[in-house]
C-alpha positions as CSV (number, residue, x, y, z in Angstrom):
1,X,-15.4,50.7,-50.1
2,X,-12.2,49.6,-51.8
3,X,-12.1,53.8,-52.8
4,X,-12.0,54.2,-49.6
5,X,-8.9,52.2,-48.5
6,X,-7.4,54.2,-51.0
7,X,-6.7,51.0,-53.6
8,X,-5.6,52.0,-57.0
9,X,-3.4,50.7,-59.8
10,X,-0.8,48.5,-58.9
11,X,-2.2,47.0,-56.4
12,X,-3.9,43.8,-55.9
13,X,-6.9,42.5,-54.2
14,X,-7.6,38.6,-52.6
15,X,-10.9,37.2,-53.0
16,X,-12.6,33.8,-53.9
17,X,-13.1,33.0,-57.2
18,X,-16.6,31.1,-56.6
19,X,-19.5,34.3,-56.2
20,X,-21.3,36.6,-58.4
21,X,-18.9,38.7,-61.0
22,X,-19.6,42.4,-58.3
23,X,-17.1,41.1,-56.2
24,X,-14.4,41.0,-58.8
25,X,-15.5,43.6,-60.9
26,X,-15.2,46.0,-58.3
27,X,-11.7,45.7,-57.9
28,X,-11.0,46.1,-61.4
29,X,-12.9,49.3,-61.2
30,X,-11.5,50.4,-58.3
31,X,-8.1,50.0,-60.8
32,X,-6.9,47.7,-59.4
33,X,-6.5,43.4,-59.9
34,X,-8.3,40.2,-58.8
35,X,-5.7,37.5,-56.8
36,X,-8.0,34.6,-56.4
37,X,-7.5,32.0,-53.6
38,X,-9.8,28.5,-53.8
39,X,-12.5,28.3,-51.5
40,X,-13.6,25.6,-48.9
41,X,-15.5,22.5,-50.0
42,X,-17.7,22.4,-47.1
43,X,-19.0,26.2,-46.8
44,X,-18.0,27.4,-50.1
45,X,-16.1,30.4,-48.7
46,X,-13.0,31.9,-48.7
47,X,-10.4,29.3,-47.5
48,X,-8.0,30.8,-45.0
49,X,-5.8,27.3,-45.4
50,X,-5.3,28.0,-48.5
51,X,-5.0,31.7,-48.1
52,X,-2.0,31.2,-45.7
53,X,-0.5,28.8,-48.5
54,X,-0.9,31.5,-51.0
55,X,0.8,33.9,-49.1
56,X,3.4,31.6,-48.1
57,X,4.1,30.1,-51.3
58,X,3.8,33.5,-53.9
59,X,4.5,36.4,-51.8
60,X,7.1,38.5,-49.8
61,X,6.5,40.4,-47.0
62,X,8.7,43.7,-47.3
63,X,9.3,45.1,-43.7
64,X,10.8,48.4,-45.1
65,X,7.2,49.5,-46.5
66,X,4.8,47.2,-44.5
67,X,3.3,45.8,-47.7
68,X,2.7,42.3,-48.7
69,X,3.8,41.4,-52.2
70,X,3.1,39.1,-55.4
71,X,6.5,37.6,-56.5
72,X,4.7,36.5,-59.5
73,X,3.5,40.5,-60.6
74,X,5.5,42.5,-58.5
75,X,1.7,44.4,-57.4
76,X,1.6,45.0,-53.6
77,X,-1.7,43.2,-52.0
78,X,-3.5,45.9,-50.5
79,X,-6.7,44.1,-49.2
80,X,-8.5,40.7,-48.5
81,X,-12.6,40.3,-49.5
82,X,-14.2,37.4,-48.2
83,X,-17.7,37.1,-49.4
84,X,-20.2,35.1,-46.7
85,X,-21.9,33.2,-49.8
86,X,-25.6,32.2,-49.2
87,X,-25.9,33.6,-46.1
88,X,-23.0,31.8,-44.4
89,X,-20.2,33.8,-42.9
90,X,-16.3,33.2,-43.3
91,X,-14.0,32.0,-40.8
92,X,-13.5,35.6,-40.4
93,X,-11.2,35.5,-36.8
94,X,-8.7,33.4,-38.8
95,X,-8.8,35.6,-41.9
96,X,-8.0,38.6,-39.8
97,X,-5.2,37.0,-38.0
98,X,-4.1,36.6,-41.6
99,X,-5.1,40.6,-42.3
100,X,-3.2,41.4,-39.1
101,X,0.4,39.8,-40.3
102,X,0.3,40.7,-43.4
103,X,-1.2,44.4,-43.3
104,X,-4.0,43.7,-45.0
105,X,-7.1,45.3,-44.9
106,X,-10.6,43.4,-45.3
107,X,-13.9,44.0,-46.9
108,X,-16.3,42.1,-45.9
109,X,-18.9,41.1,-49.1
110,X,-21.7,40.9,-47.3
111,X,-24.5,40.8,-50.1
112,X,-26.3,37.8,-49.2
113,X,-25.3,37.9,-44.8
114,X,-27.4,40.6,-43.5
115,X,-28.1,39.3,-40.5
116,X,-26.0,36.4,-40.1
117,X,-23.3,36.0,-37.4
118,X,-19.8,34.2,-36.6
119,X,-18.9,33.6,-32.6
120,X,-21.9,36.4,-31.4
121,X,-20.5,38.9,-34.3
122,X,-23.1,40.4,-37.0
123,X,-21.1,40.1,-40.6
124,X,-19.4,43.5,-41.1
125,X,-18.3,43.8,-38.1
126,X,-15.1,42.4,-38.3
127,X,-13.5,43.8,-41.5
128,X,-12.5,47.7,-41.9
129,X,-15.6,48.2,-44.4
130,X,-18.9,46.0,-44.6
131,X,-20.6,45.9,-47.6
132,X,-24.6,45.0,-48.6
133,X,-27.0,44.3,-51.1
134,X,-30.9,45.6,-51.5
135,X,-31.5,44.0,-54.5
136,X,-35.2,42.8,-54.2
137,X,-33.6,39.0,-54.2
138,X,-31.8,39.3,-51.1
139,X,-33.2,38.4,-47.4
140,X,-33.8,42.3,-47.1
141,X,-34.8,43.8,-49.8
142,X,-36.0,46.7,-51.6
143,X,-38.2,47.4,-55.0
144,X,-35.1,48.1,-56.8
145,X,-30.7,48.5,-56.7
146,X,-29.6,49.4,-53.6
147,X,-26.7,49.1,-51.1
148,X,-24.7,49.7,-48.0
149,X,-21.5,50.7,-46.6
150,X,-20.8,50.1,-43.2
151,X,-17.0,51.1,-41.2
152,X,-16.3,51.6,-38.0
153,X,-14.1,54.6,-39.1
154,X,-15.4,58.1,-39.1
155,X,-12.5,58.2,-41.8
156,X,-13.8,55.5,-44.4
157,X,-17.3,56.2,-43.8
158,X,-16.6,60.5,-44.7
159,X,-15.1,59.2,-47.7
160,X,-18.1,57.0,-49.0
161,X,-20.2,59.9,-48.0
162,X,-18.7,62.4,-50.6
163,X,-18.0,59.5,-53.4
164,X,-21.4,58.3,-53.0
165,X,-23.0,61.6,-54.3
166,X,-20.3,62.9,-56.9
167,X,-17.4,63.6,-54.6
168,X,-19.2,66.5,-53.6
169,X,-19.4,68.7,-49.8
170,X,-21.1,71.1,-50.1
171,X,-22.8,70.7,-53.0
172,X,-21.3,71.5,-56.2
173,X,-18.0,72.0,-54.2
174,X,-16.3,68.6,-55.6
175,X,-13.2,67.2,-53.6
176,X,-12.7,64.3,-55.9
177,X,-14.5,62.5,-59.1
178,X,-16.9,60.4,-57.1
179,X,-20.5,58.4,-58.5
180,X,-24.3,58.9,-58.6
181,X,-24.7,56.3,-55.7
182,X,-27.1,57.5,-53.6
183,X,-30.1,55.5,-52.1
184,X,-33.5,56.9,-53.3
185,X,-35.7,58.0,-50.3
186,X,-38.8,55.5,-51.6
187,X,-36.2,52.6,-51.6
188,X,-34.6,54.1,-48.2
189,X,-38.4,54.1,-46.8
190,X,-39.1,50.6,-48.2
191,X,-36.4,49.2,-46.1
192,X,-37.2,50.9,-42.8
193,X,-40.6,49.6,-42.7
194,X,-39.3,46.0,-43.7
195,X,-36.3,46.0,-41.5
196,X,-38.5,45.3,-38.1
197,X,-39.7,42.2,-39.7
198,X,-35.7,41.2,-40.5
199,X,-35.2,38.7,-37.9
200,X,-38.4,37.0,-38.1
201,X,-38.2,36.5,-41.7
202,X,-34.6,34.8,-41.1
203,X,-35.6,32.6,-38.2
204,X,-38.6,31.4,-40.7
205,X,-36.0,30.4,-43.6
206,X,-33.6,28.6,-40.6
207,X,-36.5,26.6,-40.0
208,X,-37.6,25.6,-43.5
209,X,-33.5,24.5,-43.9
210,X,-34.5,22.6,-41.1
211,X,-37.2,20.9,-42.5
212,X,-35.2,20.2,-45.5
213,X,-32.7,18.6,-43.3
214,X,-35.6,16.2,-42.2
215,X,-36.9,15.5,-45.5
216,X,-33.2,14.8,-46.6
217,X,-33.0,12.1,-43.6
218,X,-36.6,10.3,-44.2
219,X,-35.8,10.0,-48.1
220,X,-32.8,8.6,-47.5
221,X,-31.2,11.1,-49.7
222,X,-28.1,12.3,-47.5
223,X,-26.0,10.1,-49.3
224,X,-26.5,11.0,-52.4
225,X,-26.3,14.5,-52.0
226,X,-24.5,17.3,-49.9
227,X,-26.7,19.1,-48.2
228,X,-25.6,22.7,-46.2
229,X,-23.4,21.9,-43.4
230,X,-25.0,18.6,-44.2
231,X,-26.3,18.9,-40.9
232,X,-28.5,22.1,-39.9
233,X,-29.2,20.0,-36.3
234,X,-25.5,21.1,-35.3
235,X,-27.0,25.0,-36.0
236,X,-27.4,26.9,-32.8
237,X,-30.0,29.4,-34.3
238,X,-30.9,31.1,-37.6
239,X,-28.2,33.6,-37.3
240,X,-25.2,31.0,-37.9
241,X,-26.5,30.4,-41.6
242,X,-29.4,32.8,-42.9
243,X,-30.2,30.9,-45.2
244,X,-30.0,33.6,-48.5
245,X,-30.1,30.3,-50.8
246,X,-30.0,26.6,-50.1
247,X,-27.4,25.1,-51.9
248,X,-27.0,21.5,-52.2
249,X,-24.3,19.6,-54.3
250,X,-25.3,17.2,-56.4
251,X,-24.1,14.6,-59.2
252,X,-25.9,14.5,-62.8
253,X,-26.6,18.5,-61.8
254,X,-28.4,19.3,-65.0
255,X,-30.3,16.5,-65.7
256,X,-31.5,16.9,-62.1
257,X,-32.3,20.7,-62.7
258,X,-33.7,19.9,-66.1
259,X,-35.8,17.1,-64.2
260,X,-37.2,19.4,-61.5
261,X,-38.2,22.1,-64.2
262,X,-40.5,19.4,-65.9
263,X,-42.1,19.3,-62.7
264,X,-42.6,22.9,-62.2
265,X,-40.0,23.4,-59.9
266,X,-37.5,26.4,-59.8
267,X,-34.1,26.1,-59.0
268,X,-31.1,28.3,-60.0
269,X,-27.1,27.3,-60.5
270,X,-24.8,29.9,-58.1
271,X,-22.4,30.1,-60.1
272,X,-21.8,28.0,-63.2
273,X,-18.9,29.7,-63.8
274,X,-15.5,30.3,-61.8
275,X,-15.3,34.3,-62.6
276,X,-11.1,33.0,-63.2
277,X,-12.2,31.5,-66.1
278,X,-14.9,34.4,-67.4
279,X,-13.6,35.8,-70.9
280,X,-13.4,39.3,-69.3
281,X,-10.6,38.2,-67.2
282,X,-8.8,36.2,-69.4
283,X,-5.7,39.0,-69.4
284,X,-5.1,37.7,-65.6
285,X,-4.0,34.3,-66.9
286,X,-5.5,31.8,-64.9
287,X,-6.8,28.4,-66.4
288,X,-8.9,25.7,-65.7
289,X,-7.4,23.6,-62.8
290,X,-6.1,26.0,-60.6
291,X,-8.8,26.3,-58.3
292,X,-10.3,23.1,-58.0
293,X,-12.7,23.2,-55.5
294,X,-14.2,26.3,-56.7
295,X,-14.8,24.5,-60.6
296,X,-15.8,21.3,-58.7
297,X,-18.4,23.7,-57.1
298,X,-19.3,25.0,-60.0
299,X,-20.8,21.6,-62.1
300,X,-22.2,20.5,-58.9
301,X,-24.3,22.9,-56.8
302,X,-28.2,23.6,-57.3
303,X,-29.7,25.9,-55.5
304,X,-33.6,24.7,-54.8
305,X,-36.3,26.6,-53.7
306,X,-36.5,28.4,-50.2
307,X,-38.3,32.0,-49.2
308,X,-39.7,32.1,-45.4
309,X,-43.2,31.3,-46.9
310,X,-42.4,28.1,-48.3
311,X,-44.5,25.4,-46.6
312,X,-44.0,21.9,-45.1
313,X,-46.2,20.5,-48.3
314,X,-44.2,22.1,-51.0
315,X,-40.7,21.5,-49.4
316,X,-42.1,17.9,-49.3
317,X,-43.1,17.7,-52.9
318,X,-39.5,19.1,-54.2
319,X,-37.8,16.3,-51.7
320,X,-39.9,13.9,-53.5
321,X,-39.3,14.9,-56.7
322,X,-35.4,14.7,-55.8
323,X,-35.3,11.5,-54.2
324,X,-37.6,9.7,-57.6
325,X,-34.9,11.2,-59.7
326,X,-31.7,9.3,-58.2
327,X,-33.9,6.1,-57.3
């Protein structure tokens, strides 16, 4: 996608620095650099406070070129990704506001949204490119890698078309140096049959975060820990938060996770580490501290058990099992 926009070196490339290492690794292979901007403490996303700030305190907007730029590196910022995390979309009409001012373009990470919307509009409909996951974790899946590009432009979507399969049209006619990218047909046929069962599957996890919400509220728990949105009741319907993981935040995290795996339940830490502070991207020069939120997110959220099949007993037994911990 970011191929497509036509980023290379030199320039760089917003995103949060709290989500799995794809989102930033793909704009180092796309040649270009990660500019990370803290998230928010309630949804975990992409702040677009703190997005403005960035641009207002570290760039310049040259007029001659139309191109927003780093004082700090001199790189022109060619594009914005804001990743809906666990299934909860971005404030995406103030991050294009932003994207209009500035020139930017956005791609939307959409790897754990499919399905999910933000006032009546599906994620990857707002940005120039969309992106998804398959992986057989996500709320669609299939039995192996997969993925998807979605644009509105004829333009983009040409371009992802020849990249995806060598750079090739016709066939062994190359245009440009693209990947082996594309979708086998038993993975492609996987996902048709499973597609028309989509929204059902996402209105059953809304309702077991629901039930959690519940459980929360009778164990008397909701003060002792942050739940999502800390209140699904103010949820409309599943398609406001789909629910890809559910997240709570926690004190005494690993003891608690340590805890729930003596009693044979699974839970999973998304993400322990802020990817600013991964070795591999150590040349960038960031340090602990300068994205608080985002390394306070990091000690403190657990994701627990959900998957539409999860029933009323077992959510019960993992709320119980929580609340005899911290009393």
């Amino acid at each position: 996608a970011l191929k497509a926009l036509g980023v290379s070196s030199g320039d760089g490339i917003i995103s949060p620095p709290f989500t799995f290492f794809a989102t930033a690794g793909s704009i180092v292979r796309a040649g270009a650099t990660p500019i990370f901007v803290d998230i928010d403490s309630q949804t975990y996303n992409l702040d677009p406070i703190k997005l403005q700030e960035f641009i207002d305190t570290n760039c310049n907007f040259n007029s001659k070129i139309n191109q927003l730029i780093d004082r700090q590196t001199g790189k022109s910022i060619k594009a914005i990704i804001p990743v809906h995390l666990y299934g909860q979309m971005c404030k995406m009409d103030e991050i294009m506001e932003i994207a209009r001012n500035y020139n930017l373009k956005v791609v939307e990470d959409c790897a754990q949204s499919i399905g999910s919307e933000y006032k009546g509009k599906k994620s990857g409909s707002f940005g120039d490119l969309g992106t998804f996951s398959f992986f057989p974790t996500k709320n669609l899946a299939t039995y192996g890698d997969g993925g998807m590009i979605v644009t509105s432009s004829e333009e983009y979507a040409e371009y992802c078309r020849i990249f995806r399969s060598h750079g090739s049209k016709p066939k062994y006619y190359h245009r440009l140096i693209g990947i082996n990218s594309r979708l086998d047909e038993i993975h492609a046929a996987i996902l048709n049959v499973k597609f028309k069962y989509l929204d059902k599957w996402l209105e059953d996890r809304f309702q077991v975060a629901c039930r959690y919400q519940k459980l929360f509220e009778r164990y008397n728990l909701i003060d002792k820990i942050k739940l999502p949105l800390n209140d699904t009741h103010s949820l409309k319907n599943h398609k406001e938060h789909t629910f890809h993981q559910y997240v709570i935040y926690v004190e005494d995290r690993d003891r608690l996770q340590k805890y729930l795996k003596e009693n044979e339940i699974g839970t999973n830490i998304y993400y322990p580490l802020c990817l600013h502070l991964q070795e591999c991207f150590k040349y960038l020069g960031y340090k602990e501290g300068d994205f608080p939120i985002a390394e306070e997110a990091s000690k403190h959220v657990l994701a627990i058990p959900m998957y539409p099949e999860l029933t009323e007993e077992k959510q019960e037994y993992v709320v119980s099992k929580i609340s005899k911990f911290y009393n």
